[in-house]
C-alpha positions in Angstrom: 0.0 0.0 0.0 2.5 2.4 0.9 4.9 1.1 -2.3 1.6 2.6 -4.4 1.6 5.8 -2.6 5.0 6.6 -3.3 4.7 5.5 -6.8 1.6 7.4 -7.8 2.6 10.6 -5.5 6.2 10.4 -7.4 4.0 10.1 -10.9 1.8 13.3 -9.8 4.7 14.8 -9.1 6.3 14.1 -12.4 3.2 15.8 -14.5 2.8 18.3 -12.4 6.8 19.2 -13.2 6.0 18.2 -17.0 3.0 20.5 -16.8 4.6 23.6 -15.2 7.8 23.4 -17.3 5.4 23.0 -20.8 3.7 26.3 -19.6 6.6 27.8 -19.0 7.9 27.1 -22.3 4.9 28.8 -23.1 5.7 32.0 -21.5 8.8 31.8 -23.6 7.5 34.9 -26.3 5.3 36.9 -23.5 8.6 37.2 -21.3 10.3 38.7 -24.3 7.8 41.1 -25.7 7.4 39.0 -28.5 3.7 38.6 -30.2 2.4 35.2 -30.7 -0.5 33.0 -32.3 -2.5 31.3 -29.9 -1.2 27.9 -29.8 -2.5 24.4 -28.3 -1.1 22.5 -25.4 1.9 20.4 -26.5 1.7 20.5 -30.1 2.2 24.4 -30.3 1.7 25.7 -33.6 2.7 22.4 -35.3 -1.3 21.9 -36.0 -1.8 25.2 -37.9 1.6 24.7 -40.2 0.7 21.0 -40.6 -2.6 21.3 -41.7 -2.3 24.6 -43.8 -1.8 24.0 -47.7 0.6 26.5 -48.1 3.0 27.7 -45.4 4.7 30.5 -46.8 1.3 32.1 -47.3 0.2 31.3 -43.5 3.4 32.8 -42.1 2.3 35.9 -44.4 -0.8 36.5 -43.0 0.4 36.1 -39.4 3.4 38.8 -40.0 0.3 41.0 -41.7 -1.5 40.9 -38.3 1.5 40.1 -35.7 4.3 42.3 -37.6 8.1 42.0 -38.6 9.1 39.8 -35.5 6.6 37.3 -33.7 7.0 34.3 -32.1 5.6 29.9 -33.6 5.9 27.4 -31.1 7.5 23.8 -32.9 5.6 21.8 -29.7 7.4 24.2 -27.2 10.3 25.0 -29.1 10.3 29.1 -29.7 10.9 29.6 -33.3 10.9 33.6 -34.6 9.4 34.3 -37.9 11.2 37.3 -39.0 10.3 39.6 -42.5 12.7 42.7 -40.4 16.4 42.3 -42.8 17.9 44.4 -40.3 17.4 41.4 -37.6 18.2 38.8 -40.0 21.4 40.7 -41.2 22.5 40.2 -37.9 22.1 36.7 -37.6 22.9 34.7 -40.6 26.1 37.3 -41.3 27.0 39.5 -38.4 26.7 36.6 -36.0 26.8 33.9 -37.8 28.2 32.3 -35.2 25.8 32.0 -33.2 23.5 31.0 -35.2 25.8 28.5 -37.6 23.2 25.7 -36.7 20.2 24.7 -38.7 16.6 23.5 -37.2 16.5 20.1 -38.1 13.2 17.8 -38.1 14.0 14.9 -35.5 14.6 12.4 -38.1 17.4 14.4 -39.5 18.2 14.7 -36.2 18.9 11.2 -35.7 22.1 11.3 -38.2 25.5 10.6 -36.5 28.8 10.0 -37.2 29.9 10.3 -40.6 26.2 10.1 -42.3 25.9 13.5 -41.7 26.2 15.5 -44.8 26.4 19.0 -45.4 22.8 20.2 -44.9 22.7 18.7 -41.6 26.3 18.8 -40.4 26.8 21.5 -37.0 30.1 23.1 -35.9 33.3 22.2 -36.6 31.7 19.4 -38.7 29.9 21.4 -40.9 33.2 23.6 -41.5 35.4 20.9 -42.4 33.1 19.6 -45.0 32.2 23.4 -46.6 36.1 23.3 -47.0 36.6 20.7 -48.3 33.6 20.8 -50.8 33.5 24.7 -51.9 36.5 24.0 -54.2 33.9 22.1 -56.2 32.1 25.3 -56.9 34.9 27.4 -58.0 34.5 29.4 -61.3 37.1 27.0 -62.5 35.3 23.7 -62.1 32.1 25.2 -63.2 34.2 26.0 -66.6 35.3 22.2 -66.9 31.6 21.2 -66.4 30.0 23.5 -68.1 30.3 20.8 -71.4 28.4 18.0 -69.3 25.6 20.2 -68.5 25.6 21.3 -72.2 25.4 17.9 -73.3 22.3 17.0 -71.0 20.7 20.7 -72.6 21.1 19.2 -76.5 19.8 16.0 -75.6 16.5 18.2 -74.5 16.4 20.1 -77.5 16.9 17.4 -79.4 14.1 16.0 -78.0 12.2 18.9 -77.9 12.4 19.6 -82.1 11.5 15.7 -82.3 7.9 16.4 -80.5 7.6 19.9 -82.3 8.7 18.7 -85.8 6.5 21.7 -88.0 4.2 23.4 -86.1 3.9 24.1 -82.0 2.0 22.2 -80.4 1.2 21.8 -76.1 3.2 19.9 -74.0 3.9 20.1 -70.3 7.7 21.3 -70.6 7.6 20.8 -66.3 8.7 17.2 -67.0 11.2 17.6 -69.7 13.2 19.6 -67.0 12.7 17.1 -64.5 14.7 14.6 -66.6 17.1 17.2 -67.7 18.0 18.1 -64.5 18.3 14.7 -63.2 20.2 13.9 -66.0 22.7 17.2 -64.9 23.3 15.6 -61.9 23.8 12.1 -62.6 26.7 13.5 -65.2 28.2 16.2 -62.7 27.4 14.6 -59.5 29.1 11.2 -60.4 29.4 10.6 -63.9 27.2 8.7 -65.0 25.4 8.7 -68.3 21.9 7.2 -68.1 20.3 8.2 -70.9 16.9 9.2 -68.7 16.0 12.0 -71.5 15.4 9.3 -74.2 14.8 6.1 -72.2 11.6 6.2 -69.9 11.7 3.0 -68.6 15.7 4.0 -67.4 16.1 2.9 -64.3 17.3 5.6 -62.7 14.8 7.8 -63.7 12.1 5.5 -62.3 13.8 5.4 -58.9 14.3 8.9 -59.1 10.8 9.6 -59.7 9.7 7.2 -57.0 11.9 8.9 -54.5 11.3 12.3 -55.2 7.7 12.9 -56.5 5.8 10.2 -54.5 3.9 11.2 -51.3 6.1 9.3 -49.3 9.8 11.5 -50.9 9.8 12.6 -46.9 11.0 9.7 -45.8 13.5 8.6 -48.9 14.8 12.4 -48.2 15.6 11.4 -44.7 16.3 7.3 -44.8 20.3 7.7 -45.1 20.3 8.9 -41.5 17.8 7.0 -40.3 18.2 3.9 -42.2 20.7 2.0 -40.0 18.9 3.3 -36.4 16.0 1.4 -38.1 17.4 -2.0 -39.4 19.0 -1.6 -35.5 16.1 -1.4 -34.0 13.2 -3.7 -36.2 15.6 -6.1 -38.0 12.9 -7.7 -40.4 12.5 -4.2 -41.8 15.9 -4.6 -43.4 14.9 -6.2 -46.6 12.3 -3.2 -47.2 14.4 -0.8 -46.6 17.0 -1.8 -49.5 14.0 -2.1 -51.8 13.1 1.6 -51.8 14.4 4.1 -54.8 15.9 6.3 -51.8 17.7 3.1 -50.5 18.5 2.1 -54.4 20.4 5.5 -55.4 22.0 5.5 -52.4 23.7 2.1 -53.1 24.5 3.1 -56.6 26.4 6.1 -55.6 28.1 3.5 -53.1 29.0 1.5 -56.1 30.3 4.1 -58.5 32.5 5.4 -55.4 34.1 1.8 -55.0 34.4 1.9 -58.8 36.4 5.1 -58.6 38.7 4.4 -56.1 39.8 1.1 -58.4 40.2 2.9 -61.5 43.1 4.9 -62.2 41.5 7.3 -64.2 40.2 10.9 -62.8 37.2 12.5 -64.1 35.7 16.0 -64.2 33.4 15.9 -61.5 31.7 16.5 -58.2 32.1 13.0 -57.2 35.8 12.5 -58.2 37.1 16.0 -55.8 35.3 14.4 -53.1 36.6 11.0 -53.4 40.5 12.7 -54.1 39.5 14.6 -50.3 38.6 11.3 -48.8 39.8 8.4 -46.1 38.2 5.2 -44.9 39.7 5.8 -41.6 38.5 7.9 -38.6 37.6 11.6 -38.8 38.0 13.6 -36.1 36.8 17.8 -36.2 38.5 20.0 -34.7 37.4 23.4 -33.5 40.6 25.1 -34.1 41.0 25.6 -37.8 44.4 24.9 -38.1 44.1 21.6 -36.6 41.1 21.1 -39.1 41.3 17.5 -40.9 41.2 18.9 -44.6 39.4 15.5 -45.6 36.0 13.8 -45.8 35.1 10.6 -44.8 33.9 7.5 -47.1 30.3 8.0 -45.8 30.5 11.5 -46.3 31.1 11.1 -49.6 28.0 9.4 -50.3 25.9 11.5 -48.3 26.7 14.6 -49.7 26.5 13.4 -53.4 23.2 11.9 -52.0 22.4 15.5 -51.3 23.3 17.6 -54.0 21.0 14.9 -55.8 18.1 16.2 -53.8 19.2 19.5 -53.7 19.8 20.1 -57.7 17.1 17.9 -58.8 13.4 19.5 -58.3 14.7 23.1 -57.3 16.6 24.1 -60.7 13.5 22.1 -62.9 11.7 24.5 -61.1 12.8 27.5 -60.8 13.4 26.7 -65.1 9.6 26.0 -64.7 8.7 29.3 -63.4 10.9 31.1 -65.8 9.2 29.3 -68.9 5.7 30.5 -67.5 7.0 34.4 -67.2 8.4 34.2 -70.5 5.4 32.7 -72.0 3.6 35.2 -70.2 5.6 38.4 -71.0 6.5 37.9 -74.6 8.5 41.8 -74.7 10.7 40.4 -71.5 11.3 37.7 -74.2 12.2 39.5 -77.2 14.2 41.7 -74.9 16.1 38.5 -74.0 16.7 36.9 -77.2 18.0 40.2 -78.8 20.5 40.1 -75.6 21.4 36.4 -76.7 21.5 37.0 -80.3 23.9 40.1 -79.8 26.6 36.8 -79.0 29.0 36.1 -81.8 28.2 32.8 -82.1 30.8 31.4 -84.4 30.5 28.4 -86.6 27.2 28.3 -86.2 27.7 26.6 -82.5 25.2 26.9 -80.5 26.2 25.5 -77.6 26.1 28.3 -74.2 29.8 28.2 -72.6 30.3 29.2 -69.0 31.6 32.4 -69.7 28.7 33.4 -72.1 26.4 32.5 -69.3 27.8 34.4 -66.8 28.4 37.7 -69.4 24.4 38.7 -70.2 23.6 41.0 -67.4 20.0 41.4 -68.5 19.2 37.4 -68.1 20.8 37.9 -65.1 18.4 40.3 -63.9 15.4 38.3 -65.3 16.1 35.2 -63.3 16.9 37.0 -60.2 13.6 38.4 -60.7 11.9 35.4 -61.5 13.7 34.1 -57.9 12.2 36.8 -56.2 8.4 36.4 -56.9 8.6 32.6 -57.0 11.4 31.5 -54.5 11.2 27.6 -55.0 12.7 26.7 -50.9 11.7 28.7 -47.9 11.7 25.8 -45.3 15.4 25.1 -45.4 16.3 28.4 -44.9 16.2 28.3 -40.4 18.7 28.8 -38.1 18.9 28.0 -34.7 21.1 29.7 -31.9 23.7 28.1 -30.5 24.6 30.3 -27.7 22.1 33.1 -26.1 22.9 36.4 -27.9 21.1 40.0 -28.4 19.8 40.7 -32.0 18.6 44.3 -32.6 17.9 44.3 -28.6 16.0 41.2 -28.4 17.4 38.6 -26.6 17.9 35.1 -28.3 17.9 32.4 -25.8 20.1 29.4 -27.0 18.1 26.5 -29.1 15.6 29.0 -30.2 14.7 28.8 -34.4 14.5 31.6 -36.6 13.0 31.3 -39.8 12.6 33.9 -42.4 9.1 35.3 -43.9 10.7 34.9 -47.4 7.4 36.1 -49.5 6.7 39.2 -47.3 10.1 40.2 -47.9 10.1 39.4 -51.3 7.5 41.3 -52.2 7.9 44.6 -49.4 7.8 47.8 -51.4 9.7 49.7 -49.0 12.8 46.8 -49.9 11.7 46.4 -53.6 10.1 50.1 -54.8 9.4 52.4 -56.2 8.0 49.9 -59.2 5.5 48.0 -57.6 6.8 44.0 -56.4 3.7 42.6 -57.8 4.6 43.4 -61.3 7.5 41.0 -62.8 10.4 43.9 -63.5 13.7 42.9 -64.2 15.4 46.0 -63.8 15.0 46.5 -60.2 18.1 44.2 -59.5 19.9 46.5 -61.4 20.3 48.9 -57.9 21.5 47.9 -54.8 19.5 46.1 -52.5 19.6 45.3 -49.0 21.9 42.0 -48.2 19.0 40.0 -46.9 16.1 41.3 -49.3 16.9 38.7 -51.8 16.9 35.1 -50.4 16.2 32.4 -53.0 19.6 30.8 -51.8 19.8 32.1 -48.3 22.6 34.5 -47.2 26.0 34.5 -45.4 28.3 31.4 -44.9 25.8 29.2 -45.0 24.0 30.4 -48.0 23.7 27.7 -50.9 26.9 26.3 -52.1 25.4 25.2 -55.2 24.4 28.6 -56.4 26.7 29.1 -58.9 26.0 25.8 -60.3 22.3 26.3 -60.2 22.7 29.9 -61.7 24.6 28.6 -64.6 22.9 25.4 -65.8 19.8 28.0 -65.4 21.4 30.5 -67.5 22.8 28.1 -70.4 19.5 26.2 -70.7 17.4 29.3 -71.2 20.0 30.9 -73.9 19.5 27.3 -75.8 16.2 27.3 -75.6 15.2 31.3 -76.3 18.0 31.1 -79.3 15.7 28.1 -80.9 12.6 28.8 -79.7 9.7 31.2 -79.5 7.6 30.2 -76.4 4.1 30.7 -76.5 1.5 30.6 -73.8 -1.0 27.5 -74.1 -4.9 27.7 -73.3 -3.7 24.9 -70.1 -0.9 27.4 -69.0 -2.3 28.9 -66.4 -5.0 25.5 -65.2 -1.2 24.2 -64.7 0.1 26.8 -62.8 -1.7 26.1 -59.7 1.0 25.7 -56.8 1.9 23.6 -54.4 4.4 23.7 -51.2 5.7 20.5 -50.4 9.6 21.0 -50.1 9.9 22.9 -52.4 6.9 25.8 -53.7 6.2 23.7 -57.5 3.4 24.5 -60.3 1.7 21.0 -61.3 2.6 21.4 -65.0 3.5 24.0 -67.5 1.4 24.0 -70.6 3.0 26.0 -73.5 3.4 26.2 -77.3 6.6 26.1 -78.8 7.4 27.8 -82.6 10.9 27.6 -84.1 12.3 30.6 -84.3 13.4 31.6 -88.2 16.8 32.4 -87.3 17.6 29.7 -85.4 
């Protein structure tokens, strides 16, 4: 009798503790002067962003009613939604670092040792494998892959002028990207040619559609990390789990890895510097740079290439996607482009768009930094969480609290954007000075996007093929198509347009 006693008084005592503690979690925003939602008992706001379609829009009309800086509750983690550039100046730049952390969901979270790949990596981890990898990025290697990605671009237009033949007629050009871009990445990732343009029964394009346009891409997106905790933990499960497309490309980057480090020749690509910056044998970070092991481990390898295959596949096909719909939709932004492009002294008749031509046509430059402005294609990835309590514009950050940027209200603020108004599509407003944290397609600071310039170019080289061939014209479906749809990334379901060869090309 008294053995139940003490067991149920020590349980009373345990929820009271649980209970007091969540509601003072709860106080977290009031205590800081920081507006807030109402929320619900232990899930927070988790409900409301779970069950809205769209959460960029829901995080709009909260900063309409609650302002610049207000306070989400992730269960009873405090998490700032910030539109104010000043604040977020401060965090992902001025103190970067203390805020050098993302906010990871807990599966992500489950990651350890070396299966943590860039995205996810903290700390001295995270710093080792940025050095190591931003070589891969340099100006220079873009150059020396600038052919591969030119080689997947002909194989669309070739494809492209085979459905067109004479006359335009509609086709969803969403999909041809998709397999164009997959395509980039199985070249320049890890070299591998798979013909996924002209086959559509190649195998890696069916695992890559099963792993990154079924219902279920949350989990493939998350399995490397969690993959092994699983198999640990429900053994029978193991079979399954080698069965799935996410589990299937994993393996095959594990196999074209072992190939590699076999063969004495050295390609031209991402895969190839990694494996050259690579041991088998233990890794151990180091806070002080100079110590810093300039290497990445096997399993590093594969997760990051792993990665940049998730990372490069559905956010370049669309942010191509929403740059085919503006120009089908704003036919003198077109012209004004394709007279830039045919300015080019294209000799021999090549048609082929180097690196350097790319990178040299300031006004396409402007059109798809506007085009990233009204229809950023990531928001979600975009948080930061602090790693040490700091002040930020005289608001105090307690340590493991999440920021996460109001992307669209910034994006379209006339104060940041003006005088032209941000809901009309208008190139040259790039063309002045902006604030450093108006613009974040790719995030800012250290931890911005390494692939940008990649992204940027196979952007840029794929439009100047396409605009120097074609004339796009908008379809009766274009704008049925357009409807969007935030999943990871912000996508259209299809784009519907004509296409009419142009009589100079």
């Amino acid at each position: 009798m008294l053995c139940t006693i003490v067991l149920l008084t020590c349980f009373l005592c345990l929820i009271i503790t649980y209970l007091w503690m969540t509601n003072h979690s709860y106080g977290y925003f009031k205590r800081h002067g920081i507006p807030t939602p109402p929320h619900r008992f232990f899930f927070g706001h988790y409900k409301d962003l779970w069950a809205t379609k769209s959460f960029s829009i829901t995080l709009q009309q909260w900063t309409k009613k609650y302002g610049s800086i207000y306070g989400l509750f992730l269960g009873t983690k405090p998490m700032y939604v910030v539109s104010n550039v000043d604040f977020l100046q401060e965090i992902y730049i001025k103190q970067f670092s203390s805020f050098h952390s993302r906010h990871l969901p807990i599966i992500l979270r489950l990651q350890t040792g070396h299966k943590v790949h860039l995205f996810s990596a903290i700390g001295a981890r995270w710093r080792r494998q940025r050095h190591v990898i931003n070589p891969t990025f340099t100006a220079g290697k873009m150059k020396l892959m600038s052919s591969l990605v030119s080689e997947c671009i002909e194989t669309m237009t070739q494809k492209l002028f085979s459905v067109i033949q004479s006359q335009p007629i509609e086709l969803n050009i969403y999909q041809l990207y998709k397999r164009m871009t997959m395509d980039v990445i199985c070249r320049c990732a890890f070299g591998i040619d798979t013909d996924m343009q002209n086959d559509t029964e190649n195998i890696y394009l069916k695992k890559s559609a099963g792993a990154f346009d079924q219902p279920f891409r949350y989990f493939y997106l998350f399995q490397i990390g969690i993959r092994r905790v699983l198999i640990r933990l429900i053994p029978f499960l193991k079979d399954y789990i080698e069965e799935t497309p996410g589990s299937w490309l994993t393996n095959r980057v594990r196999d074209v890895v072992n190939l590699r480090k076999q063969s004495p020749t050295k390609r031209i690509d991402l895969l190839q510097l990694m494996i050259d910056a690579s041991t088998d044998g233990d890794v151990k970070d180091n806070v002080d740079e100079q110590l810093m092991p300039k290497v990445l481990h096997a399993d590093e390898v594969i997760s990051n290439v792993f990665l940049f295959m998730i990372a490069g596949y559905e956010t370049t096909s669309t942010a191509l996607a929403y740059s085919t719909y503006v120009l089908a939709t704003k036919p003198l932004i077109q012209q004004r482009l394709r007279k830039e492009i045919d300015q080019i002294d294209w000799k021999d008749d090549n048609k082929e768009a180097t690196y350097d031509l790319a990178v040299n046509l300031p006004y396409l430059d402007l059109f798809i930094r506007e085009v990233l402005r009204m229809y950023p294609v990531g928001t979600k990835g975009l948080t930061r969480e602090c790693n040490t309590t700091t002040t930020v514009c005289d608001h105090t950050i307690e340590e493991g609290s999440v920021i996460q940027p109001d992307v669209f209200t910034i994006h379209y603020d006339p104060e940041l954007w003006g005088p032209e108004d941000p809901n009309i599509f208008y190139p040259e407003r790039h063309a002045e000075k902006r604030h450093p944290a108006a613009w974040m397609p790719f995030g800012i600071g250290p931890r911005s996007c390494i692939g940008i310039r990649f992204a940027l170019m196979e952007l840029k080289m794929c439009l100047i093929r396409l605009l120097r061939e074609y004339e796009i014209l908008a379809s009766d479906r274009l704008e049925e198509g357009f409807r969007r749809e935030e999943r990871l990334v912000i996508q259209p379901d299809a784009i519907y347009i004509k296409l009419k060869k142009c009589s100079t090309a």
